[in-house]
N, CA, C and O of each residue as an XYZ file, in Angstrom:
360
protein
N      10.637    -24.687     10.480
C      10.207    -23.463      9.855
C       8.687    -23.420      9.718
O       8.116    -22.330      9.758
N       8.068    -24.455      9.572
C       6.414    -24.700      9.637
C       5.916    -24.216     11.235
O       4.738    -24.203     11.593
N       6.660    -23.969     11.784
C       6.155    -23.772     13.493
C       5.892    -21.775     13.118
O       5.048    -21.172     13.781
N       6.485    -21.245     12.348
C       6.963    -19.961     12.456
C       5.252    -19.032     11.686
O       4.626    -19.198     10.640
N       5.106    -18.244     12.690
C       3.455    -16.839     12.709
C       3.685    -17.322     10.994
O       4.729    -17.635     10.423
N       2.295    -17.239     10.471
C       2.041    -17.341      9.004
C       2.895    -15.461      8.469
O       3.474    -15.325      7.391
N       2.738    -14.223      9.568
C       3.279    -13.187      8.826
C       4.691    -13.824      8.374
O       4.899    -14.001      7.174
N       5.817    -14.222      9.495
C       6.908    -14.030     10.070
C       7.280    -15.549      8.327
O       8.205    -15.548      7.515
N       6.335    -16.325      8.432
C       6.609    -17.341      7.369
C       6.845    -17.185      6.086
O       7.638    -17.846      5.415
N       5.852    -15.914      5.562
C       5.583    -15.007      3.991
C       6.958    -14.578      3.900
O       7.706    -14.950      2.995
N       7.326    -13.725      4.917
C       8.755    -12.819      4.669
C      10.091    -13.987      4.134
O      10.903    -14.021      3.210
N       9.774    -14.765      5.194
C      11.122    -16.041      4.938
C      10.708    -16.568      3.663
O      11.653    -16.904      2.950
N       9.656    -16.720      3.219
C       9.313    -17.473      1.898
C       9.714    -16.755      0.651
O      10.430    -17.135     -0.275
N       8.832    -15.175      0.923
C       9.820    -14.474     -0.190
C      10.679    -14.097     -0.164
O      11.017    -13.655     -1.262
N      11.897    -13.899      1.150
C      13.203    -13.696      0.293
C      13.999    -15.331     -0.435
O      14.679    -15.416     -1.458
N      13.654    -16.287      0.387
C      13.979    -17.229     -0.526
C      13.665    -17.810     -2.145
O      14.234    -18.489     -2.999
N      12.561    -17.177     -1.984
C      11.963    -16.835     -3.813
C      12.740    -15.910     -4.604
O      13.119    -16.275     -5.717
N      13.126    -14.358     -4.021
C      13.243    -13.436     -4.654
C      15.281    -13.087     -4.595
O      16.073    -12.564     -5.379
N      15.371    -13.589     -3.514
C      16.508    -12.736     -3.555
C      17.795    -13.441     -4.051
O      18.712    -12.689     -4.382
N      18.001    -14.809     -4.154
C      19.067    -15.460     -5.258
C      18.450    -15.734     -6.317
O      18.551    -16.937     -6.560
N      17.682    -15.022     -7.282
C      17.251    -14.643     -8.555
C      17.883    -13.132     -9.067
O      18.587    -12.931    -10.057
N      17.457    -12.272     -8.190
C      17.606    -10.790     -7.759
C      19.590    -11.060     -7.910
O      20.229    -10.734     -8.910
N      19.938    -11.432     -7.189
C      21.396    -11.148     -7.016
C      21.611    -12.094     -8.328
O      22.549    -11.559     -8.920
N      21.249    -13.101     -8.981
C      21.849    -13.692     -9.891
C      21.690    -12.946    -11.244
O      22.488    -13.098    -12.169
N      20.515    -12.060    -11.301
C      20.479    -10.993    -12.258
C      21.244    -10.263    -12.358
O      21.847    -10.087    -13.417
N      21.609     -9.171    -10.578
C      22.516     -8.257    -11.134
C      24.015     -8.782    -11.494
O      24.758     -8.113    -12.213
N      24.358     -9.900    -10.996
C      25.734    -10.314    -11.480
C      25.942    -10.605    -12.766
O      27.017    -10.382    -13.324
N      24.687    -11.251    -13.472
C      24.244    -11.668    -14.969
C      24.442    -10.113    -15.961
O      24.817     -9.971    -17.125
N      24.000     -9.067    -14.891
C      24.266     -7.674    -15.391
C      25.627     -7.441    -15.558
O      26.079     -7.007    -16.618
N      26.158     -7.640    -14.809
C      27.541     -7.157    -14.402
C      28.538     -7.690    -15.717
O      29.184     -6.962    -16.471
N      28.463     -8.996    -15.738
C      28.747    -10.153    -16.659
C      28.640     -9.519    -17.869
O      29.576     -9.531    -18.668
N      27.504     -8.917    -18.111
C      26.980     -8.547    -19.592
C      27.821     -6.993    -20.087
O      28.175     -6.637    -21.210
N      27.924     -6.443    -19.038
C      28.391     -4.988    -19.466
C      29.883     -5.164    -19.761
O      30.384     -4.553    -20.705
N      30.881     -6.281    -18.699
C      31.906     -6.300    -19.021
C      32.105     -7.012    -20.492
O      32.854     -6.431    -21.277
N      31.619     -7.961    -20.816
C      31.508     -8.855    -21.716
C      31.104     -7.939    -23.383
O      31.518     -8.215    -24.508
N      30.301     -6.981    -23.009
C      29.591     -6.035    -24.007
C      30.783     -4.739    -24.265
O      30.749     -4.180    -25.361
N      31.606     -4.383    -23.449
C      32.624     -3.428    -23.278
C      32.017     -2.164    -23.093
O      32.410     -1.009    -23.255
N      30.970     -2.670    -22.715
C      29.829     -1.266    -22.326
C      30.296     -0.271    -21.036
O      30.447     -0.644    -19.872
N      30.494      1.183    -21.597
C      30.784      1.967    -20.379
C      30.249      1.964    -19.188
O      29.168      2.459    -18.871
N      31.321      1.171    -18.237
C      30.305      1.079    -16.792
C      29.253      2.810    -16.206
O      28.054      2.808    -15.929
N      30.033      3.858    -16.178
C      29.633      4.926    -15.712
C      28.314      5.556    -16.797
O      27.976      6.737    -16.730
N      27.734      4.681    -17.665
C      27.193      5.219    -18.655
C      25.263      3.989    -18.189
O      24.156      3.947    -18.725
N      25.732      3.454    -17.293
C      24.728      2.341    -16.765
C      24.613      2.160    -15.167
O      24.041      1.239    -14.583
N      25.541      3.662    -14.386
C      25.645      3.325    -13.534
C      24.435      4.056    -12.287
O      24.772      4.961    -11.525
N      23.346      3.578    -12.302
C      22.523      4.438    -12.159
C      21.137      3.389    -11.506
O      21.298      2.173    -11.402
N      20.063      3.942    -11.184
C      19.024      3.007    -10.143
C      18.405      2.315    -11.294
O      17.410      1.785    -10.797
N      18.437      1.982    -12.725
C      18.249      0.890    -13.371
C      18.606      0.020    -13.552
O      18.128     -0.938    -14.159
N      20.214      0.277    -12.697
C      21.071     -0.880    -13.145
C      21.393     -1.730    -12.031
O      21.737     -2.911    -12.069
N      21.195     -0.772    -10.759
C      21.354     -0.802     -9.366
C      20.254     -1.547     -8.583
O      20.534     -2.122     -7.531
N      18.588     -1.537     -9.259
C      17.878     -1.526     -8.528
C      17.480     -3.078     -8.222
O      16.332     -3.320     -7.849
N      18.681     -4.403     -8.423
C      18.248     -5.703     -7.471
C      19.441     -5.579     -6.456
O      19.793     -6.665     -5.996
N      20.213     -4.361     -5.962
C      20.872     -3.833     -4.668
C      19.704     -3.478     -4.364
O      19.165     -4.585     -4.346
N      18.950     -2.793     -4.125
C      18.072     -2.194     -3.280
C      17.221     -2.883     -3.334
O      16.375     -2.392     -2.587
N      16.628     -4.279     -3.993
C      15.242     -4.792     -4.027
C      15.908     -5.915     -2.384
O      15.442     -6.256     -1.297
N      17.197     -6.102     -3.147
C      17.466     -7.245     -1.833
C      17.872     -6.318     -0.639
O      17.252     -6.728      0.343
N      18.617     -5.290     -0.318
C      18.286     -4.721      0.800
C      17.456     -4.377      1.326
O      17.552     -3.787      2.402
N      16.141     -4.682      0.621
C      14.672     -3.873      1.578
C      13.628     -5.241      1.867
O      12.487     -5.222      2.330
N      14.423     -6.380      1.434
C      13.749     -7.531      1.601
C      14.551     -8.092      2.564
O      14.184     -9.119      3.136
N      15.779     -7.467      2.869
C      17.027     -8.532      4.069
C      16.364     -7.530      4.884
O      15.844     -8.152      5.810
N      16.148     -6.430      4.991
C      15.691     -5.536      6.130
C      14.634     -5.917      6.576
O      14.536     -6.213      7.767
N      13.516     -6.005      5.657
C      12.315     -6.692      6.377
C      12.461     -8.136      6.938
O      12.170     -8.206      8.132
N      12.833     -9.276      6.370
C      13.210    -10.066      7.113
C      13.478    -10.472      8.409
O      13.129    -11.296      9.254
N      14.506     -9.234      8.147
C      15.506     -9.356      9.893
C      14.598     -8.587     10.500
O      14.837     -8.643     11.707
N      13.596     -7.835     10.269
C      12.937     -7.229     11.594
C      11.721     -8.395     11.771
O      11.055     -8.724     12.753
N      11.731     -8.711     10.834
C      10.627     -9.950     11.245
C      11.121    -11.433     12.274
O      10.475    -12.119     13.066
N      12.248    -11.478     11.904
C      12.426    -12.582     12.602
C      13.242    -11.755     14.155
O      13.266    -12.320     15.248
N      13.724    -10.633     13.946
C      13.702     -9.572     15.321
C      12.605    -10.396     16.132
O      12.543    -11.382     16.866
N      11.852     -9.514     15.629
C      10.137     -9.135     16.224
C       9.892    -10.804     16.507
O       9.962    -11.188     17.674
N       9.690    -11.491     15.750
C       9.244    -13.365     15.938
C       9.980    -13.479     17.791
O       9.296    -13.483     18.814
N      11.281    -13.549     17.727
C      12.795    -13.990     18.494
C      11.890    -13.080     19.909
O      11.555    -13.540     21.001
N      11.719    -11.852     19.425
C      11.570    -11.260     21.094
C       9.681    -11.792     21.530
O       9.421    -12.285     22.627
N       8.986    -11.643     20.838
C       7.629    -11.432     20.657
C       6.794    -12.529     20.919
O       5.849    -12.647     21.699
N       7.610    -13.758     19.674
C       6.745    -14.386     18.954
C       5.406    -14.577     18.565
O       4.469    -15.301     18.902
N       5.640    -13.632     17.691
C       4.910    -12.882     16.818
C       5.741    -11.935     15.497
O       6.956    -11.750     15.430
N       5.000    -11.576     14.806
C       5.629    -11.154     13.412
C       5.391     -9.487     13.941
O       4.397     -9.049     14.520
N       6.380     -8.886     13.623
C       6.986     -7.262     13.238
C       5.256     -6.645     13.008
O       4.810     -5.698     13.656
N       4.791     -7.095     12.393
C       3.402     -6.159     11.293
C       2.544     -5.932     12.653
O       2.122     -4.917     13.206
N       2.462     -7.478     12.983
C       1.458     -7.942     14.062
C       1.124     -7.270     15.194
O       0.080     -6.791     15.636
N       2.740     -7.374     15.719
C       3.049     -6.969     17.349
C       2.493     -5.394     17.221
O       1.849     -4.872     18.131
N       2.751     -4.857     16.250
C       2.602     -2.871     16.485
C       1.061     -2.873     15.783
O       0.498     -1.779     15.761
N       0.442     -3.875     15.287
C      -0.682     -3.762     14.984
C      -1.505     -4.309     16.786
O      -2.422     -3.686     17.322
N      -1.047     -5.175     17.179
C      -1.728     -5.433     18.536
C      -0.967     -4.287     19.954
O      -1.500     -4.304     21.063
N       0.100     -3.511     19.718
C      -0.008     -2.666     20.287
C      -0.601     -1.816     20.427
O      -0.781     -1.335     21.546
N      -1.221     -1.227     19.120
C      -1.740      0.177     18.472
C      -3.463     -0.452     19.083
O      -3.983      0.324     19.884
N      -4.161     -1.528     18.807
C      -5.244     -1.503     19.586
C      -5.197     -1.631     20.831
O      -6.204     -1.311     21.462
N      -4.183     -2.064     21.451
C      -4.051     -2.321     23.105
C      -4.170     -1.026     23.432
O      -4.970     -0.640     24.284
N      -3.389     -0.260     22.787
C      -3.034      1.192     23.517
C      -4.116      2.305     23.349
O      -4.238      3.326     24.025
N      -4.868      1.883     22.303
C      -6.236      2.468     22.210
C      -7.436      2.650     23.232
O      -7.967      3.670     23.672
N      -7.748      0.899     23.522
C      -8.631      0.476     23.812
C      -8.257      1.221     25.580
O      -9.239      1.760     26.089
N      -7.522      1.232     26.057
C      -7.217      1.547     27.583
C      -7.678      3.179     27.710
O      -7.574      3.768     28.786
């Protein structure tokens, strides 16, 4: 994993930071409302929702990063940043 573009390395680093914290919260949520007898439909909403969407937009970036690494090698950000001057400069 030390071989892998410093971009393509950040992404893998933070979802391993962020995202079994993230999912251990919302289950810790989940836990709490049943446990509390708290009306689910009364919490069911993007405050309660929002470590579903923090970890889907961090598995998404990911996977296009290690996409982009697999075909490229190079990181997702990189490659369309060195396209966008290639395609300039001509």
């Amino acid at each position: 994993m030390k071989k892998l573009p410093r971009e393509v390395y950040f992404f893998v680093v933070l979802w391993v930071l962020f995202v079994p914290f993230l999912a251990l919260y919302f289950v810790l949520q989940i836990v709490y409302v049943n446990r509390a007898h708290i009306d689910p439909a009364t919490v069911a909403n993007l405050a309660f929702l929002w470590p579903v969407v923090a970890i889907a937009g961090l598995s998404m970036l990911l996977l296009v990063e290690l996409a982009a690494y697999s075909k490229f090698k190079m990181g997702f950000f990189s490659a369309w940043f060195e396209l966008f001057f290639i395609s300039i400069g001509k």
